[in-house]
N, C-alpha and C positions, 0 to 999 in steps of 0.2 A: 504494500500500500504506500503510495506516494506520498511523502509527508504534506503537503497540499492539501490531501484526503484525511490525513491521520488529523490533521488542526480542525479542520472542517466539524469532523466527526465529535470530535471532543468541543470544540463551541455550541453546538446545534443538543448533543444531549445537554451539557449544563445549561445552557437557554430553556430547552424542557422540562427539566427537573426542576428548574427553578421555578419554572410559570405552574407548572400544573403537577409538583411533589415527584418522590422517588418512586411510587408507583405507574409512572406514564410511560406507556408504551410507547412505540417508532419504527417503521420499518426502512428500508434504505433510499427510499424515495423523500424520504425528509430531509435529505443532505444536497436535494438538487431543487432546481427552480419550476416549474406547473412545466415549461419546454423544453426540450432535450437540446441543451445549448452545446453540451459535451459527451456525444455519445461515449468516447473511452473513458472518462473519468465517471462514468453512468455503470460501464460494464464493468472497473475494475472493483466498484462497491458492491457490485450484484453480485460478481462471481466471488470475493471475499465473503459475503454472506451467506449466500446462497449455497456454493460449489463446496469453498473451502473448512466453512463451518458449521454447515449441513441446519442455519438460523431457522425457525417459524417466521413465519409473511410481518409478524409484530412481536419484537422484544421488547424487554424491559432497558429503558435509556441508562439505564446505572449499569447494565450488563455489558451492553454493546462499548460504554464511558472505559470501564473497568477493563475489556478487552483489548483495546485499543490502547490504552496506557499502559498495560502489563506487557505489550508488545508480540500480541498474539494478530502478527499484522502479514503473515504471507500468503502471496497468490497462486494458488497451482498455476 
């Protein structure tokens, strides 16, 4: 994961947690805009979710925070 993605990722859960508590869920479409401006930085978060860490469609944002900063960040 591009550190690009990795900041991203970690601003967007604590912007969640904070608005709406540690139980708010998020799935990886919360890290990008309503338009697919970048489809590869689109696919390198799906397939980190999706592929690599085999995610449900909505996790919990302290999960995905905690992942991400424990550096549990590679892409098949």
């Amino acid at each position: 994961m591009r550190q690009s993605l990795r900041a991203k990722v970690i601003e967007i859960c604590d912007r969640k947690i904070a608005q709406k508590g540690p139980n708010v869920g998020l799935s990886f479409y919360a890290f990008f805009a309503n338009r697919n401006d970048d489809p590869d930085l689109l696919m390198e978060a799906a397939t980190w979710w999706i592929k690599t860490h085999q995610l449900d469609h909505f996790e919990k944002a302290v999960k995905i925070r905690e992942m991400v900063v424990s550096g549990k960040l590679s892409v098949i």
